[in-house]
N, C-alpha and C positions, 0 to 999 in steps of 0.2 A: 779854507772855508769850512773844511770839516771842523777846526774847532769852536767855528761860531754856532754852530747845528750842532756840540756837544755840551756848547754851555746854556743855550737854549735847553737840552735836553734836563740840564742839573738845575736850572732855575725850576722849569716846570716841576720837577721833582720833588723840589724844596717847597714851592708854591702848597703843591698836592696833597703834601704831607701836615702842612700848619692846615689846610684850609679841611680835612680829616675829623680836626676835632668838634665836637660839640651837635654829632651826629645822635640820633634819636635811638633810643634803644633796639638790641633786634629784638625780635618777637619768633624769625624761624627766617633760617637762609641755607646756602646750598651745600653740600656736605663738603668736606673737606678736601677730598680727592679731586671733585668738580675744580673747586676753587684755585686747589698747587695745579692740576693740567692747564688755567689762567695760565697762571704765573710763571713758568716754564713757560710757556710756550711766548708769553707778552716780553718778559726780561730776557729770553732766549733770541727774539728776534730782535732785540734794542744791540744789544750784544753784536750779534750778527751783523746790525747794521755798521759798524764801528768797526769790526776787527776783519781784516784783511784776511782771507784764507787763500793760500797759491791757487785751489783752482776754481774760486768765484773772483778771484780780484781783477780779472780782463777787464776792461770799460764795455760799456752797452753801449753809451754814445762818447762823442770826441768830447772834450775837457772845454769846458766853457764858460768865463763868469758870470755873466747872461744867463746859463742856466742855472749854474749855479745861488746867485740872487736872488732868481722866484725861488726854488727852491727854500731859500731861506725866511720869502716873505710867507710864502705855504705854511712853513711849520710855526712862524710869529703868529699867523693869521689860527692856525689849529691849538693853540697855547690859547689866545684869546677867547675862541669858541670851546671850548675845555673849561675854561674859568667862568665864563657869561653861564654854559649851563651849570656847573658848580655851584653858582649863587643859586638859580630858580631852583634849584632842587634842596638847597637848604639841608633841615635834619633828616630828608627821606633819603638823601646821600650814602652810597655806602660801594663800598669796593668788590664786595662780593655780592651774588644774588639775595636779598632779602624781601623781608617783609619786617617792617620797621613799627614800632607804638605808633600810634597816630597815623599811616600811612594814608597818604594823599596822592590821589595822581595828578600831576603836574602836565597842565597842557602851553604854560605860559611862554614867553621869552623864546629862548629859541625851540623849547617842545610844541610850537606852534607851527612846526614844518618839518620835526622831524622827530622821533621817539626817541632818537638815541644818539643826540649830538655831541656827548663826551665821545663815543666811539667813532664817531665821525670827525671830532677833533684828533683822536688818536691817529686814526688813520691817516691824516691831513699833514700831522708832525712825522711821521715816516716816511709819509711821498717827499714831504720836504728834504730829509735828511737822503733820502735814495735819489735825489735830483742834484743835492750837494755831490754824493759820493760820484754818482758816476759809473759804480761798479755792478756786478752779478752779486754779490754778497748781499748788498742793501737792495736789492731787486728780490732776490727769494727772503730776507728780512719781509720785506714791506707784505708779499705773499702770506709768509709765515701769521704775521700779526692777522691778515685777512681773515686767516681760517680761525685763528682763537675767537675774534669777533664775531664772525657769523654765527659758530660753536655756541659762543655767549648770549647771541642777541637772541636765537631758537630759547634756549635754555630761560633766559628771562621774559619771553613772549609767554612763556605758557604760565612763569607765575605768577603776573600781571594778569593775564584772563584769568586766575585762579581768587586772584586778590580783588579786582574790578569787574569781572563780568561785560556786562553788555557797555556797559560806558566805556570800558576798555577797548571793544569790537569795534565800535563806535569811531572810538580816536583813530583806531588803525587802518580803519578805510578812508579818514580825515589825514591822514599824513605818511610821510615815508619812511621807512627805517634809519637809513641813514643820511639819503638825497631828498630832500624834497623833491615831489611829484615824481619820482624816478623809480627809487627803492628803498 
């Protein structure tokens, strides 16, 4: 099952990478250092989930296709919501923290319930792929990814209120981080 949770992984990837282009110019985003401790930390834990190390690879729970299953429809289900926000967000899209020409805040589609539903799709594809595995490796993976995200989500809270002000304030008492109505 693990390699149906790694070709999910290389689709989404492919997807991510075509759907990249035709992003709006920047105008000012987050320094470079900001950006590689991302990416370490987001490819460091994809990794992690995948690669067996002797002392996380125990099982957390017993071996199940049942779990395994959701798990797989989680991570389809976090590919979809990844992609749904990808469209609403259009040219203001961008991989790293910016501030993009034209920047628009986007309350539409799914930023109608949550600020930051890519990262809630990401995190969605890792529970899924940590529910595939089974193991402690994809369990402190799925961790790992958490803290990049949080890290990220502070980091672009403050330059949204920087970019938007009170309409920004606004949204963020109107919806949740990552959960609707939750966080």
């Amino acid at each position: 099952m693990m390699w149906f949770s790694g070709i999910l992984w290389i689709a989404f990837i492919v997807y991510w990478s075509a759907a990249a282009r035709g992003a709006a110019p920047t105008v000012s985003a987050e320094s470079a250092h900001s950006r590689q401790m991302h990416v370490l930390l987001m490819y460091g834990a994809l990794l992690l989930a995948f690669v067996r190390f002797p002392p996380l690879s125990r099982r957390v729970w017993p071996e199940s296709m049942g779990i395994a299953a959701v798990g797989l429809v989680i991570q389809a289900g976090g590919f979809l919501l990844a992609a749904w926000a990808r469209r609403y967000l259009g040219r203001n899209w961008s991989g790293e923290i910016t501030a993009k020409a034209g920047h628009q805040l986007v309350r539409t589609g799914p930023y109608r319930l949550v600020r930051h539903p890519i990262y809630t799709a990401m995190l969605a594809m890792l529970l899924g792929t940590t529910l595939v595995s089974g193991e402690w490796h994809a369990l402190v993976a799925l961790a790992m990814l958490g803290y990049a995200y949080w890290r990220k989500i502070r980091l672009e809270e403050r330059n949204l209120l920087d970019l938007f002000g009170d309409e920004y304030v606004a949204y963020r008492r109107a919806s949740g981080a990552v959960l609707p109505w939750v966080l």
